[in-house]
N, C-alpha and C positions, 0 to 999 in steps of 0.2 A: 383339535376342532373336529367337531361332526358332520360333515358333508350331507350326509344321511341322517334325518330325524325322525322321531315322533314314528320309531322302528328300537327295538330290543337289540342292540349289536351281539352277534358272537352268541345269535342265540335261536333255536327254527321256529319260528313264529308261522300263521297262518293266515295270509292276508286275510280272508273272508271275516276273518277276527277281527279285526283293526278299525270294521266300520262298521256300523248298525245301521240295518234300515228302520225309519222312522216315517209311522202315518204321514202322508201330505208332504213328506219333504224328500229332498239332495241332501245328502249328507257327504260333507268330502273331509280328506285326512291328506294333508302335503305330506311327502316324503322327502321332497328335493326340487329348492328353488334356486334357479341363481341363470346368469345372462345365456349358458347354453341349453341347458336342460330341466324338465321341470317333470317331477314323477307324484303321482295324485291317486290316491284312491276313493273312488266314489260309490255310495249304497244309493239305488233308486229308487222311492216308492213307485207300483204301478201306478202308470199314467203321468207322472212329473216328465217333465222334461227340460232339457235345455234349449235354448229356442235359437235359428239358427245363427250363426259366426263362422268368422276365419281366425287364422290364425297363424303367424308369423315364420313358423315352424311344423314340422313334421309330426303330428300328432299318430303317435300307435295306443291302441288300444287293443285289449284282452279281458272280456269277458271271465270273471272267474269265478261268478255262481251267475243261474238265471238267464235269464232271453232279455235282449236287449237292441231296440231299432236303431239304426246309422244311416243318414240320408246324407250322401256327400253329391253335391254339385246335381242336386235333382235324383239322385238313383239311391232307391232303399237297398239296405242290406239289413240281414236280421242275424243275431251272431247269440250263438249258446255257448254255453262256460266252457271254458277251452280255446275258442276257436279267437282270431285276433284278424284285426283289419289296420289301413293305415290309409288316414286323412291328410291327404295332401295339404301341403302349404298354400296360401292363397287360396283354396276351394274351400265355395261356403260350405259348411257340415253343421246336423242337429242329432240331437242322442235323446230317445224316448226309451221309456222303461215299459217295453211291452209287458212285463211279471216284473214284482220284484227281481232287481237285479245289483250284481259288483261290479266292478271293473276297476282298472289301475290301467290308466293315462298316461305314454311316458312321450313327454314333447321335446324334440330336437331343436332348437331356435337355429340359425344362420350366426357365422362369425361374423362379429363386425367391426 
């Protein structure tokens, strides 16, 4: 069983690869879904965005092409490829795509 999907096992892949940005949209790619953890990659068109939410668990993110906005709990941050933030659980958080941009989403849920 694969734990890890919709990923090349046993092989060096380039996340940036995995997703295409497309005119006017989000485009996202699951890697890992299940009750504790959920890992996503996402391509932004400039100006899409997701509008804001919570969410249940530990959300980290990592820029990995392009500038990308993070408004958690009122306070923007602005994050270029590389650099990584982490959206508390229960604080509302929104992700706009100041430029095209990637990123890969890795969320911790709570045992329960």
């Amino acid at each position: 069983m694969e734990y890890i999907k919709n990923i090349t096992h046993e092989s060096i892949v380039n996340l940036c690869d995995l997703v295409e940005i497309k005119e006017g949209q989000i485009v996202s790619r699951t890697l890992a879904q299940n009750g504790a953890v959920s890992i996503t990659l996402f391509a932004f068109y400039k100006g899409e965005e997701i509008s804001t939410h919570k969410s249940e668990g530990d959300a980290m993110v990592t820029v990995i092409e392009g500038t990308g906005k993070f408004t958690i709990d009122g306070k923007e941050y602005i994050l270029n490829q590389g650099e990584t933030i982490v959206m508390p659980a229960g604080k509302p958080h929104a992700v706009y795509g100041v430029e095209n941009f990637k990123m890969l989403l890795t969320v911790v849920f709570p045992i329960k």
